[in-house]
SEFI-598920 format. One record per residue: x, y, z of N, C-alpha, C, O in turn. Coordinates in steps of 0.2 Angstrom, whole numbers, plus 5000, padded with zeros to 4 digits. Layout:
<nodes>
XYZXYZXYZXYZ/...
</nodes>
This chain:
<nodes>
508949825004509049895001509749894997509749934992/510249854999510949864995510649834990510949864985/510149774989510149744983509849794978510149814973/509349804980508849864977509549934973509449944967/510049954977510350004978510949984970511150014965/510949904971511449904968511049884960511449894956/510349874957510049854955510149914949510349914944/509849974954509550044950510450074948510550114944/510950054953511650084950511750034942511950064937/511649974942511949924936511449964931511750004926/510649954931510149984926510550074924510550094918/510750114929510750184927511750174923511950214919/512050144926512450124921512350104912512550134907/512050054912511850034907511550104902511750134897/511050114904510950194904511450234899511550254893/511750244904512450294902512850254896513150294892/512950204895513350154892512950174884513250174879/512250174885511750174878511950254876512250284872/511650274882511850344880512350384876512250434873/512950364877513650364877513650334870513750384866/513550284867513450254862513350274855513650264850/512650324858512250344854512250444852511950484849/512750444856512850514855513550524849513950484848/513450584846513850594839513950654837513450694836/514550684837514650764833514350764829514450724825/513750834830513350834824513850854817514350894818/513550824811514250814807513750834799513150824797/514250874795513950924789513550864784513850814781/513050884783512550844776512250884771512050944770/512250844767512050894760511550834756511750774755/510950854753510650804752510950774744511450814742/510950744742511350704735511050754730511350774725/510350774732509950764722510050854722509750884717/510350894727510650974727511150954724511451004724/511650914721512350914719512050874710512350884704/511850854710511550824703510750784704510550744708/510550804702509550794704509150744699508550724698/509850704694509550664690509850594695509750544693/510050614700510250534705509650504706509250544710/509350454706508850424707508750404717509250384720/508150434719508250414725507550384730507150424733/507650294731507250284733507350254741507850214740/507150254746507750244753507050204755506550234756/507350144755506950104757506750084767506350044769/507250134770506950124775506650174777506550174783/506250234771505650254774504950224770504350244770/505050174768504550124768504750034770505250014774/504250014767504049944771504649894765504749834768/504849894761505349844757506049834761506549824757/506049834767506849804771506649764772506049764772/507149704776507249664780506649674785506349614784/506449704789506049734794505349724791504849714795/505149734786504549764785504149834788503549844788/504649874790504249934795504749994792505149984788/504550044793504850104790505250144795504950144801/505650174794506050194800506150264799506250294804/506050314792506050374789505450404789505050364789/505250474790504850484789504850484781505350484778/504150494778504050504771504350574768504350624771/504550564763504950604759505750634762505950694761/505950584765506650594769507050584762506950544758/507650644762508150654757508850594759509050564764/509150594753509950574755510150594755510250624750/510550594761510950644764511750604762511850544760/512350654764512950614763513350684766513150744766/514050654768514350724769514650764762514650724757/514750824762514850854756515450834751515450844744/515950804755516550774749516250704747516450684741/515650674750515350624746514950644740514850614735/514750684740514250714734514450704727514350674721/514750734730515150744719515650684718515850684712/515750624722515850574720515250524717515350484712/514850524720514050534718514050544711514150494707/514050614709513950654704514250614699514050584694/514850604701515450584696515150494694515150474688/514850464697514650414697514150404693513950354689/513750464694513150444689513350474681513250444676/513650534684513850544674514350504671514450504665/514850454676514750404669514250334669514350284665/513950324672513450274671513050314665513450304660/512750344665512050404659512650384653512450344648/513350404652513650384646513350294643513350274637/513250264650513050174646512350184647512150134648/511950224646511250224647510750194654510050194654/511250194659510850184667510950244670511150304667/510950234674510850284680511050254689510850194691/511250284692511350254699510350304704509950354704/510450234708509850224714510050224720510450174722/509850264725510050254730509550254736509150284737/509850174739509250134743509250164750508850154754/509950194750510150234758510750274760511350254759/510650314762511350354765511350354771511350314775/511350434773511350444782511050424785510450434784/511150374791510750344793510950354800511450334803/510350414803510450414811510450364815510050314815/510950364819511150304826510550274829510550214830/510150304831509350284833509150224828509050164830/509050264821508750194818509250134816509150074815/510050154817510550094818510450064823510250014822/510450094829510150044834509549994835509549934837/509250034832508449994829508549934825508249874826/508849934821509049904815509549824819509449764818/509949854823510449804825509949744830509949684830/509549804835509149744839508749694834508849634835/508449724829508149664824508349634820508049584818/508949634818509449604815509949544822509849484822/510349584826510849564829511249474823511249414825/511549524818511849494815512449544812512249584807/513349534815513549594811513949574805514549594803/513749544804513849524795513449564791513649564785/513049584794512449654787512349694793511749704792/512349714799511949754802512549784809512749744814/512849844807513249864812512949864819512449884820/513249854823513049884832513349954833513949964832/513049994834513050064833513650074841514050114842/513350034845513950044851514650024850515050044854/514849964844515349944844515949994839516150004833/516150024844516750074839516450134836516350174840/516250164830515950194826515350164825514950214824/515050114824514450094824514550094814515050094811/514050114811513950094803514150174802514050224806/514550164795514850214792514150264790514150324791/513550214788513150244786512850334792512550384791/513150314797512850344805513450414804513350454808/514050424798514450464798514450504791514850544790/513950474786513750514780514450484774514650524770/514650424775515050394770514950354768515250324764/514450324770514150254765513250244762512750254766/513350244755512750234753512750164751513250134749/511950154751511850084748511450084740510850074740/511850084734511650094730511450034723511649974724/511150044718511049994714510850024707510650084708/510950004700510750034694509950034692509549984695/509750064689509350064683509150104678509350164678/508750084673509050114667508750184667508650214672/508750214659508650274659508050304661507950364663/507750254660506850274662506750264668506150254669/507150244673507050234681506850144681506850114687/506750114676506750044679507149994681507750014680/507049934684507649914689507849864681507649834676/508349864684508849824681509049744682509049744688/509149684680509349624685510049634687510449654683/510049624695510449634698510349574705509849564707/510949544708510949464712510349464716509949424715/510249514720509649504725509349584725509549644724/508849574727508649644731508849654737509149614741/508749724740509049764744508849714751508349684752/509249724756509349684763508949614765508449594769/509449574757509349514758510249474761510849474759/509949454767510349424771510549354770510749324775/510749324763510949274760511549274757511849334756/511949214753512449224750512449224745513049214743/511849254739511749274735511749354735511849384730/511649374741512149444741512849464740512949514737/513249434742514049434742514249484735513949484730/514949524738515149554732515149544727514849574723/515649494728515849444719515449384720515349344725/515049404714514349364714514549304710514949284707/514149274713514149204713513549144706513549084704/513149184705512849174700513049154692513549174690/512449104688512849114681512549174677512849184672/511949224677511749244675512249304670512649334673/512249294664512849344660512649444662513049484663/512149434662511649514664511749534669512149584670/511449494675511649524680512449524682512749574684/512749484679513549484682513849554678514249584681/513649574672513649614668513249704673513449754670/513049704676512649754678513149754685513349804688/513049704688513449704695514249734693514549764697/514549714687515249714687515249814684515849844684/514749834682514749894679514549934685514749994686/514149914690514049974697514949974698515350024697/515049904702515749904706516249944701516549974705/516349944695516849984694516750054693517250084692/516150074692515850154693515950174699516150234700/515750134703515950164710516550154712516750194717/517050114710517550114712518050194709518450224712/517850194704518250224700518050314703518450354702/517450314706517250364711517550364715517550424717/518050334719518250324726517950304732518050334737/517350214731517150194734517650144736518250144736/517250084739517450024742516649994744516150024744/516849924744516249894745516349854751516949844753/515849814753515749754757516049694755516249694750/515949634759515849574757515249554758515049494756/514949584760514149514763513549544758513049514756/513649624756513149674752513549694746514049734746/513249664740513449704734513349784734513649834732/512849784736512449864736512749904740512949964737/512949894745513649934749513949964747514349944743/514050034748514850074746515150124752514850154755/515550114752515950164755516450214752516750204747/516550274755517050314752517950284754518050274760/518350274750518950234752519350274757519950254759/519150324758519650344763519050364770519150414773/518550314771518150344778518550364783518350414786/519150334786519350334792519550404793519650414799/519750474790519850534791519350574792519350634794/518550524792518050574791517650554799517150574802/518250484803517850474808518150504816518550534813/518250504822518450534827519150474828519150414828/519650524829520350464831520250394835520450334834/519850414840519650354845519250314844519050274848/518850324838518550254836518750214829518450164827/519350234827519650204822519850144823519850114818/520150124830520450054830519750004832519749954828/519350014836518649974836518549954830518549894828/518450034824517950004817518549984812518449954807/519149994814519449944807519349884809519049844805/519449854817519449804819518649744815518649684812/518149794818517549764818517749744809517849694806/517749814806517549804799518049774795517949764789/518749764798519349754794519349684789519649674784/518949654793518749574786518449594781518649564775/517849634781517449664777517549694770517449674764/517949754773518249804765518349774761518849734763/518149784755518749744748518649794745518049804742/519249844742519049884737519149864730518949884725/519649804731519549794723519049744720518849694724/518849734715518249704710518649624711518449574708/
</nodes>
């Protein structure tokens, strides 16, 4: 009976530990394409083109971001439209559940945050979208890889000889930088708002600098 006793106390901890994890101040969103409606926006995890092959969105889910992200957004895409592309957005808010989901089939945090560890993915706090160009007429552009490719032809600073692609990649990263993003190391598509940590709870900031502190690189 102790064993039994002690069994159902370890599982209802565990429990509590997930629960705890997974819970989050509900935090202000505003869909992108209400702040400028020429943003391109296809989110690939309410279809089957991820890593997964499965869909985690229902159909017709918006991108969402918090509201001081919007018009950085905004700002971003009107000066892209002056070189003739446009920004694409492959993901923004990404509820803790489908982070969760995400990390068991991955458990890799080199691309795929653990939502229990610290703040879990910016994306779970309305600061981080995963973005990429194309042109005027919505077509995709060459750029290193497509979207959650878990290889080192993803990496920031691209590694390829391609003059186009490098040329397309070097024209996101300074649009966005110039917005007030930041990017990854492992995802060129990645961006973050450069000042996330004011937008996350005091008590998870030393976990997520720590987790993500190798990661950030704001400059090109």
């Amino acid at each position: 009976m102790r064993f039994f006793s002690a069994r159902v106390i370890i599982v209802a901890a565990a429990i509590a530990t997930l629960e705890s994890a997974m819970a989050q101040t509900t935090i202000p969103l505003v869909d992108v394409r209400t702040v400028d409606p020429t943003i391109v926006v296809d989110l690939r995890y309410a279809g089957v083109k991820n890593f997964s092959g499965h869909a985690f969105y229902p159909p017709g889910t918006s991108a969402l971001v918090r509201p001081e992200v919007a018009p950085r957004l905004a700002a971003a895409q009107a000066f892209l439209r002056r070189y003739q592309y446009q920004l694409k957005i492959w993901d923004a808010y990404r509820p803790r559940s489908v982070q969760l989901r995400l990390w068991q089939l991955a458990r890799n945090t080199d691309y795929v945050a653990d939502p229990r560890d610290g703040a879990g993915s910016l994306h779970s706090w309305g600061v981080a979208v995963d973005a990429t160009l194309v042109d005027t007429a919505n077509n995709s552009v060459n750029m290193p890889t497509d979207f959650d490719d878990f290889t080192p032809a993803a990496v920031w600073r691209y590694q390829g000889t391609a003059p186009g692609v490098r040329a397309h990649l070097r024209l996101l990263q300074a649009t966005m930088a110039g917005a007030g993003f930041c990017g990854v190391r492992t995802e060129w598509w990645h961006f973050v708002v450069a000042d996330w940590q004011k937008y996350l709870p005091p008590e998870n900031l030393p976990r997520t600098a720590q987790a993500f502190g190798t990661h950030w690189q704001s400059k090109l």
